[in-house]
C-alpha positions in Angstrom: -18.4 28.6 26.9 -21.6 28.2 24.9 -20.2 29.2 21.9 -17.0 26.8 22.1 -19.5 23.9 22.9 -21.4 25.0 19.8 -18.8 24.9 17.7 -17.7 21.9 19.1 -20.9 20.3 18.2 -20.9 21.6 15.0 -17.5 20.6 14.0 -18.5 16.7 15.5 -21.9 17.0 13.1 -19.4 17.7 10.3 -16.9 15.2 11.1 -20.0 12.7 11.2 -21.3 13.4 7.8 -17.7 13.8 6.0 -17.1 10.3 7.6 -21.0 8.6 6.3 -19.9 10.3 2.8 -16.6 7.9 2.5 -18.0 4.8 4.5 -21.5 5.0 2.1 -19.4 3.3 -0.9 -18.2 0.6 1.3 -21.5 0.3 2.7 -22.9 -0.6 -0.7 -20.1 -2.5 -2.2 -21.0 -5.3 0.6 -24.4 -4.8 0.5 -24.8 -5.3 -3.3 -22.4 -8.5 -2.3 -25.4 -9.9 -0.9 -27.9 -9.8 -4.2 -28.3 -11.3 -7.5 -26.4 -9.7 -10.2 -29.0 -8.8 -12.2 -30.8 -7.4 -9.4 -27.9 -5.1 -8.9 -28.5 -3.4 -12.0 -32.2 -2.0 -10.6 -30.7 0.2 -8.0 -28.6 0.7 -5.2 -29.4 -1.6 -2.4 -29.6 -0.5 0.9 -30.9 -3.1 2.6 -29.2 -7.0 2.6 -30.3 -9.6 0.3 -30.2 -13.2 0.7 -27.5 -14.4 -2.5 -24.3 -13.9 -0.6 -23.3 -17.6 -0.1 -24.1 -18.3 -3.6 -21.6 -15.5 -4.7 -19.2 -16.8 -1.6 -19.3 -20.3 -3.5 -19.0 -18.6 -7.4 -15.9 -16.4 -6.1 -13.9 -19.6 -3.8 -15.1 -22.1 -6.6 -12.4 -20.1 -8.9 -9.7 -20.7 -6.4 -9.7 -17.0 -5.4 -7.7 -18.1 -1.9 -4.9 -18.9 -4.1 -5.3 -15.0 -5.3 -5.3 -13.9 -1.8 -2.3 -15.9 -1.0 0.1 -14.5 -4.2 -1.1 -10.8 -3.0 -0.1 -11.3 0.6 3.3 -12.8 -0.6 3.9 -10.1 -2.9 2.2 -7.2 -0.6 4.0 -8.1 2.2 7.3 -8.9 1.0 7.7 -5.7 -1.7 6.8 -3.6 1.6 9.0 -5.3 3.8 12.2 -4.6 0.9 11.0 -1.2 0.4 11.0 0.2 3.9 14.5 -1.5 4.3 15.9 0.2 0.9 14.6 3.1 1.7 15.2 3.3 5.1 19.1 2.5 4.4 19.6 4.9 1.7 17.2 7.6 4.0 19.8 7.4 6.6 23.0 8.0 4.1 21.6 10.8 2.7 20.3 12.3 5.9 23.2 11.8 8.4 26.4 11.3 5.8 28.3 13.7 4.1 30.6 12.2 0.6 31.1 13.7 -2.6 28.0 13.6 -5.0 25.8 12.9 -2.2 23.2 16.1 -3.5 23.7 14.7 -7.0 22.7 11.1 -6.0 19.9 12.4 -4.2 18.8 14.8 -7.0 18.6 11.8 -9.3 16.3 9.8 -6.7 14.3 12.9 -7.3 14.2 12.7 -10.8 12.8 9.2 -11.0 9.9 10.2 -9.7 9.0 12.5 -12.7 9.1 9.7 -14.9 6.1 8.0 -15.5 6.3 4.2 -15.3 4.3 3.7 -17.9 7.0 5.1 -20.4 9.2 2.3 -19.5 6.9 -0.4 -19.1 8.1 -1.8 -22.8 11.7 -2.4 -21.7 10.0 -3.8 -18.4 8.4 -6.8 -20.2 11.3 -7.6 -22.1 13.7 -7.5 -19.1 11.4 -9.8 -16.7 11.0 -12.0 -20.1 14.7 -11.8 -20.5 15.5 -13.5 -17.2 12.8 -15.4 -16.7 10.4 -13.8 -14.2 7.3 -14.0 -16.6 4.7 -15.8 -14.4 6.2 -15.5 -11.9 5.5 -13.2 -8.1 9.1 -11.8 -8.3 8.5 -8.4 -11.0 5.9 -7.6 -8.2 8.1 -8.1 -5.2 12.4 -7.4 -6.7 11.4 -4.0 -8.6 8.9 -1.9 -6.4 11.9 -2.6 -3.4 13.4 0.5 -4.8 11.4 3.6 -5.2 12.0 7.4 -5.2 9.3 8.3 -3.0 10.6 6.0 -0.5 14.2 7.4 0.2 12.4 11.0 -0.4 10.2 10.4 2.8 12.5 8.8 4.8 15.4 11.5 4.1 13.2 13.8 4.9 11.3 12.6 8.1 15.4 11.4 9.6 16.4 14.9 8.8 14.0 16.4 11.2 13.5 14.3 13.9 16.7 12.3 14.1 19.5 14.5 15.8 22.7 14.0 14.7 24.3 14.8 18.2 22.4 11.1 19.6 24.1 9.9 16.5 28.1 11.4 17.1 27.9 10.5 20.8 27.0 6.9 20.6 30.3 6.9 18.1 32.6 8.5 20.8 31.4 5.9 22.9 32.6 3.4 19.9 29.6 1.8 18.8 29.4 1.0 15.0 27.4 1.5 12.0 25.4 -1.0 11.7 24.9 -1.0 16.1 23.8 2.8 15.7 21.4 2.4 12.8 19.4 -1.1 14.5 19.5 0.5 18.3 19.3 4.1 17.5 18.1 5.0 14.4 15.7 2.5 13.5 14.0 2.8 17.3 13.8 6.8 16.5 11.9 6.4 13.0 9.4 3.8 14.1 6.3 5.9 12.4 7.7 6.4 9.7 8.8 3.0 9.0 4.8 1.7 9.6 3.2 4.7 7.5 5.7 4.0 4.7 5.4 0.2 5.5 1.3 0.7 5.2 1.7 2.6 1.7 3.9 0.5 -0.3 1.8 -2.2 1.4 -1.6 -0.9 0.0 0.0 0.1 -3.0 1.3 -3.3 -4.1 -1.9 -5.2 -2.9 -3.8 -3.0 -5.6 -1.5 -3.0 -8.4 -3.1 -3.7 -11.8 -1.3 -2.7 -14.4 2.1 -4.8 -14.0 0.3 -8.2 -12.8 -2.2 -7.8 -15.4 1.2 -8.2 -17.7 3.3 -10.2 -16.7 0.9 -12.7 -15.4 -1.0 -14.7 -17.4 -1.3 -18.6 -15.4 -4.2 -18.7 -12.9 -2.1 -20.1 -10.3 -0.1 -16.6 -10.4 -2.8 -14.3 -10.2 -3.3 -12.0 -7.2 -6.4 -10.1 -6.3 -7.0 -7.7 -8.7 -5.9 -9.7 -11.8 -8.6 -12.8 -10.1 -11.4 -10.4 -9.8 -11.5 -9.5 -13.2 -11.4 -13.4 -14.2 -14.9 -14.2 -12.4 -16.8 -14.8 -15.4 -19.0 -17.7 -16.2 -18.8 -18.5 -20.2 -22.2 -17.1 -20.0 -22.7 -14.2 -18.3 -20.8 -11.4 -16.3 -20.9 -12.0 -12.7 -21.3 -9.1 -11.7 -22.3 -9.7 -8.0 -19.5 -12.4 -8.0 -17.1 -9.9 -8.7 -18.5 -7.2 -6.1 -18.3 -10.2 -3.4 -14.7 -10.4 -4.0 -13.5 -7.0 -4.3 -15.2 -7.0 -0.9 -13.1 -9.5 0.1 -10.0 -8.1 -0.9 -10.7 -4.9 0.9 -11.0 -6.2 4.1 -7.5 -6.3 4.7 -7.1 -3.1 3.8 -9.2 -1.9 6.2 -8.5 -3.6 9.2 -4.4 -2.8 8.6 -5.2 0.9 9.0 -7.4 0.5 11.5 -5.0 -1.2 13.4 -2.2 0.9 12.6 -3.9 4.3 12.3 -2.2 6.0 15.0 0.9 5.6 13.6 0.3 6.6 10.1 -1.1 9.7 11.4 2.0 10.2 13.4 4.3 9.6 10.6 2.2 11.6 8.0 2.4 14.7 10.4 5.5 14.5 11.6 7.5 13.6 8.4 6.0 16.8 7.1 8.0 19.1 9.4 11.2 19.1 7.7 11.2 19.1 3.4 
């Protein structure tokens, strides 16, 4: 008994300091929120400082609610379209059979090889071509659709969805669309909020796209406004810190509010590849 109580205790004491390890960076991003810019560059603070409503004004004086705003629009709608794409095309290739199904599938697979940056060219001149240049919709229409999306939801239906629920709620002549919302959907709730949470995170932190296809302030989301908080004078450094504070937040207090389930769908999508 002692030595499972030891153990116990040693494994907490682990847990403990693995955990301080990946909180310390957050720790100091809001601390160094609270100084001077300059003073930032003497060392890391670990201890508040007294300049965090001046950096509050610098960051909301650049209209950085409006940044806030376009992510949430663009977070929460690509997720919304991306669970629902993926969740459809999940289901066909889990729990239908029709000819080039495994070639269909094999080519979702595929897509994900291919390194987005290889066709970001040809993704410029597209959104150009029908006008979605400044606009929120490259960020939202395009990311709906993604490999890894149909991949994990293929998978995680395959092993915990059983086809039998499926064929007797058919005998009993209920359609489609009636066994998919009141069955299927009901039966794959993890999976739909850790997928959900991913593509949601994902999207909120996308650079490289919005940094490309937006170019008005009024379009910007959080990443592409943090990088614009500069006086004609000097880099705001502590500005700049204050924000990406800001943006984190709701990052943080989605997963810990939804935690439990993206554990759950993380372990048990992983039964069945």
């Amino acid at each position: 008994m002692k030595a499972k109580s030891m153990k116990k205790l040693l494994l907490m004491v682990f847990l403990i300091f693995c955990s301080l390890i990946f909180v310390f960076p957050f720790y100091t991003m809001i601390m160094m929120s609270t100084y001077y810019s300059e003073d930032i560059y003497k060392g890391i603070p670990l201890l508040p400082g007294g300049y965090l409503l001046e950096n509050l004004k610098t960051v909301f004086s650049a209209h950085f609610e409006v940044f806030y705003i376009n992510s949430l629009i663009t977070a929460v709608s690509a997720a919304f379209l991306s669970v629902t794409v993926s969740c459809l095309c999940g289901y066909s290739f889990a729990k239908f059979e029709y000819k080039g199904r495994k070639l269909l599938f094999n080519f979702v697979m595929i897509t994900m090889m291919i390194p987005a940056q290889l066709g970001l060219v040809a993704f410029v001149v597209e959104m150009k071509g029908i006008g979605w240049i400044n606009t929120l919709l490259p960020l939202i229409i395009p990311p709906a659709a993604t490999g890894f999306g149909v991949y994990w939801m293929k998978n995680y239906m395959s092993g915990t969805l059983p086809s039998e629920i499926l064929e007797s709620a058919r005998i009993d002549g209920a359609g489609e669309l009636r066994i998919f919302f009141h069955i299927a959907v009901p039966c794959i709730k993890p999976a739909l909020l850790s997928l959900g949470l991913i593509n949601f995170v994902s999207n909120w932190n996308s650079y490289l796209i919005p940094l490309i296809v937006l170019n008005k302030p009024e379009t910007y989301t959080v990443p592409i406004g943090i990088i614009s908080l500069n006086s004609s004078y000097r880099n705001d450094l502590a500005a700049k810190i204050t924000a990406l504070s800001l943006g984190t937040l709701p990052l943080i207090i989605l997963f810990g509010i939804t935690s439990k389930s993206f554990i759950s769908g993380i372990t048990m999508g992983a039964v069945k590849g």
